[in-house]
ChimeraX commands (.cxc) that place a marker at each C-alpha (Angstrom):
marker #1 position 79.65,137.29,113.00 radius 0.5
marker #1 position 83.10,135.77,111.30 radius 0.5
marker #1 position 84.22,136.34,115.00 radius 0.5
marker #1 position 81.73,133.44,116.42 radius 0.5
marker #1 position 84.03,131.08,114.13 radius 0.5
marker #1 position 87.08,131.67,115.91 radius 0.5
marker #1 position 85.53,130.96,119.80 radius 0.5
marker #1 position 87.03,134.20,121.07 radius 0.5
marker #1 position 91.06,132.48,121.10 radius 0.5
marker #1 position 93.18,134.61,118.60 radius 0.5
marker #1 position 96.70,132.44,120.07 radius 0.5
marker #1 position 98.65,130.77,117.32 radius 0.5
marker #1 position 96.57,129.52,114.25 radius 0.5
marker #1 position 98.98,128.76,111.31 radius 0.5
marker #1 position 95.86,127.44,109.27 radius 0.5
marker #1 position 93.52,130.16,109.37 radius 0.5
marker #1 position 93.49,133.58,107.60 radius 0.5
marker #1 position 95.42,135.65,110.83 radius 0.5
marker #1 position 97.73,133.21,111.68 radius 0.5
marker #1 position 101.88,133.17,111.40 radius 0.5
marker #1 position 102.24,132.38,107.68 radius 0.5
marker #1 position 104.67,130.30,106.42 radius 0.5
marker #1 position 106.30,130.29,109.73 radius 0.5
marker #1 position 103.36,128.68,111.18 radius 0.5
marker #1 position 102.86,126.13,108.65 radius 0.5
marker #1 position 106.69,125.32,109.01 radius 0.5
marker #1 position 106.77,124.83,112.73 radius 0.5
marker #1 position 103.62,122.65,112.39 radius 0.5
marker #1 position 105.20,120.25,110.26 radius 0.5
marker #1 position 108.41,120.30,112.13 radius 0.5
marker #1 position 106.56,119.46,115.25 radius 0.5
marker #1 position 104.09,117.01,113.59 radius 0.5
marker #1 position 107.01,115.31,112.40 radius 0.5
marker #1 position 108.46,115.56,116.40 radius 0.5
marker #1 position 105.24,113.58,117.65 radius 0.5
marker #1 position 105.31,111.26,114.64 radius 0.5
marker #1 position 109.00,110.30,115.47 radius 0.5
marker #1 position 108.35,109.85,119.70 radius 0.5
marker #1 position 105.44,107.38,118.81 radius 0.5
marker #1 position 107.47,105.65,116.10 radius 0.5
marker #1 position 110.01,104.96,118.65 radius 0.5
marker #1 position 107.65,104.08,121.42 radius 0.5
marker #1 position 105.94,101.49,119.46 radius 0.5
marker #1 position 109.55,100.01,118.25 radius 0.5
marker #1 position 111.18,99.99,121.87 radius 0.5
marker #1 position 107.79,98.27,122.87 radius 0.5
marker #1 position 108.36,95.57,120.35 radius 0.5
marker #1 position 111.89,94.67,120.72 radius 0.5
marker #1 position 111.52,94.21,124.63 radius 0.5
marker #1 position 108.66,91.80,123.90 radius 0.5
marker #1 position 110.96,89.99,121.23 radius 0.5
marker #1 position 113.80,89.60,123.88 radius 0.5
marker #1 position 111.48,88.45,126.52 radius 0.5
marker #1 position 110.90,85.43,124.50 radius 0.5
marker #1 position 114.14,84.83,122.78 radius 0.5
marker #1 position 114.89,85.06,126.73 radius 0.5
marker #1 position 112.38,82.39,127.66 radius 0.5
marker #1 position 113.21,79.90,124.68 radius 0.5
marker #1 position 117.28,80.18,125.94 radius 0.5
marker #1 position 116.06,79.40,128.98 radius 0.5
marker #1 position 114.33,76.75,128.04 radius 0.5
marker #1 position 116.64,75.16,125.95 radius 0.5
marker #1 position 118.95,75.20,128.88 radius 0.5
marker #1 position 116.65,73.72,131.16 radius 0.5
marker #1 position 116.12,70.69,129.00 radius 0.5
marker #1 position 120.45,70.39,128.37 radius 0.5
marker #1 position 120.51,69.62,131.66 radius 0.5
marker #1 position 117.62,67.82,132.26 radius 0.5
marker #1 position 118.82,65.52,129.14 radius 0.5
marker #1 position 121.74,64.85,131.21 radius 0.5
marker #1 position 120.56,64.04,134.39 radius 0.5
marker #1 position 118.40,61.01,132.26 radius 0.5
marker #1 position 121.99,59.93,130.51 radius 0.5
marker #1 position 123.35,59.85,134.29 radius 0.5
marker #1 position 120.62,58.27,135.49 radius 0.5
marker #1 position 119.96,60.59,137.98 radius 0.5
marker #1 position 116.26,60.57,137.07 radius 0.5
marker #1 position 113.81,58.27,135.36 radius 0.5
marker #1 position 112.38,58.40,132.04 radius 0.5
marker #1 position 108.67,58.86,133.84 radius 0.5
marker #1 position 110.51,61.65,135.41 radius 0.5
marker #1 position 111.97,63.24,132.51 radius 0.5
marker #1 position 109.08,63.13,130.47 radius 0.5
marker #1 position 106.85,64.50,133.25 radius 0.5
marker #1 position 109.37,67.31,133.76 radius 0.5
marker #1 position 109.81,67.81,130.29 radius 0.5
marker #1 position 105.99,68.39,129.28 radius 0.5
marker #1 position 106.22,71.13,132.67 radius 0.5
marker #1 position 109.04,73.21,130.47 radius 0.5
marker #1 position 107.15,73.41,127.06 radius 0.5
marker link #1:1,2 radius 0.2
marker link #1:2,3 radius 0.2
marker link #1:3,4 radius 0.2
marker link #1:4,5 radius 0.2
marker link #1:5,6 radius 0.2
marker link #1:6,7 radius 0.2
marker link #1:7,8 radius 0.2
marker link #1:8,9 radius 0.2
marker link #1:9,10 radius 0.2
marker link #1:10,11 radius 0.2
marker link #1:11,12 radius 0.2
marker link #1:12,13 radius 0.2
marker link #1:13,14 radius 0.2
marker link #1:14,15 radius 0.2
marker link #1:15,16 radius 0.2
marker link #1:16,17 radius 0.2
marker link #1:17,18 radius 0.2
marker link #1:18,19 radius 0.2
marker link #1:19,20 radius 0.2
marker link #1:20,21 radius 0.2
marker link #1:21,22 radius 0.2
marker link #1:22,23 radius 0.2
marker link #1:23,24 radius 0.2
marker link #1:24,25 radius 0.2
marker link #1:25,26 radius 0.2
marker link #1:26,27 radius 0.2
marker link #1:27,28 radius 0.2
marker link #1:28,29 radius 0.2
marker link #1:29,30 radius 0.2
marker link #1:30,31 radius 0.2
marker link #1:31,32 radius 0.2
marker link #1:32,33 radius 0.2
marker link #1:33,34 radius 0.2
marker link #1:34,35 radius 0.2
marker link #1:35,36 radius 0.2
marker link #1:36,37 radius 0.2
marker link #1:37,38 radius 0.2
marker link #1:38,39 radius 0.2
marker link #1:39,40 radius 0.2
marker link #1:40,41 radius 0.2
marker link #1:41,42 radius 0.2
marker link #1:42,43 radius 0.2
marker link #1:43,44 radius 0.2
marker link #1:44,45 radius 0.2
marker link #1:45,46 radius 0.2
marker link #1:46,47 radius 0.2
marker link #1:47,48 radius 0.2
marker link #1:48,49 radius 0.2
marker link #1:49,50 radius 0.2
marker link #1:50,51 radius 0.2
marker link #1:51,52 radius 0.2
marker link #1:52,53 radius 0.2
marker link #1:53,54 radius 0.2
marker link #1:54,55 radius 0.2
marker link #1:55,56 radius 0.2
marker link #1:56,57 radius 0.2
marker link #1:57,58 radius 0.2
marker link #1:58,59 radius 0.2
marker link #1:59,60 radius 0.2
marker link #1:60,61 radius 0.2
marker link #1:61,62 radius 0.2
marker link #1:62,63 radius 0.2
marker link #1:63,64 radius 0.2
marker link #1:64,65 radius 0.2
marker link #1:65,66 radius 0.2
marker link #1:66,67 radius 0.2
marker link #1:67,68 radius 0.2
marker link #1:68,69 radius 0.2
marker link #1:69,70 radius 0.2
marker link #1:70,71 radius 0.2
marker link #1:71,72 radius 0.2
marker link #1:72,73 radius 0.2
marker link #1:73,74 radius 0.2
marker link #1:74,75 radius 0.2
marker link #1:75,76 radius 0.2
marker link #1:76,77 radius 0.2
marker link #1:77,78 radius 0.2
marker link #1:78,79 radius 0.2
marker link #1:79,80 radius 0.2
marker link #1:80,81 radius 0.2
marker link #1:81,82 radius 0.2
marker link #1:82,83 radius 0.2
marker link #1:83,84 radius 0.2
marker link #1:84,85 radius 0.2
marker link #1:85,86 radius 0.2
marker link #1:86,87 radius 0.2
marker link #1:87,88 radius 0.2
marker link #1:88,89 radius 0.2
marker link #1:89,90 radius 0.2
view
């Protein structure tokens, strides 16, 4: 009957009674502590690339409006123009 429990595998089972001891419980943690760490950084390199995709976008458009502020002071463009052009970047 106590073998029903088990479903017939006998491989590695560091948390029941025929397991690898201490070993087991060690190489558990060590490996829990593996997965742990790869999803940590996963999540983290995930993050950053979204922050420098819009710390990219707001350079960009910071740029875009320098010289768009210049062409008005040149008089290369109109103020309708400018304005127009402006509302497009933000």
């Amino acid at each position: 009957m106590d073998n029903m429990c088990a479903w017939g595998w006998n491989g590695f089972r560091p948390f029941m009674g025929n397991g690898y001891g201490m070993i087991g419980y060690f190489i558990s943690f060590i490996m829990l502590i593996v997965i742990i760490g790869v999803i940590y950084f996963i999540f983290k390199g995930l993050k950053n690339n979204d922050v420098r995709k819009k710390e990219n976008v707001k350079t960009n458009n910071y740029d875009v409006l320098k010289i768009l502020n210049e062409k008005l002071a040149k008089g290369e463009i109109t103020e309708e123009e400018y304005l127009r052009k402006k509302k497009i970047i933000e």
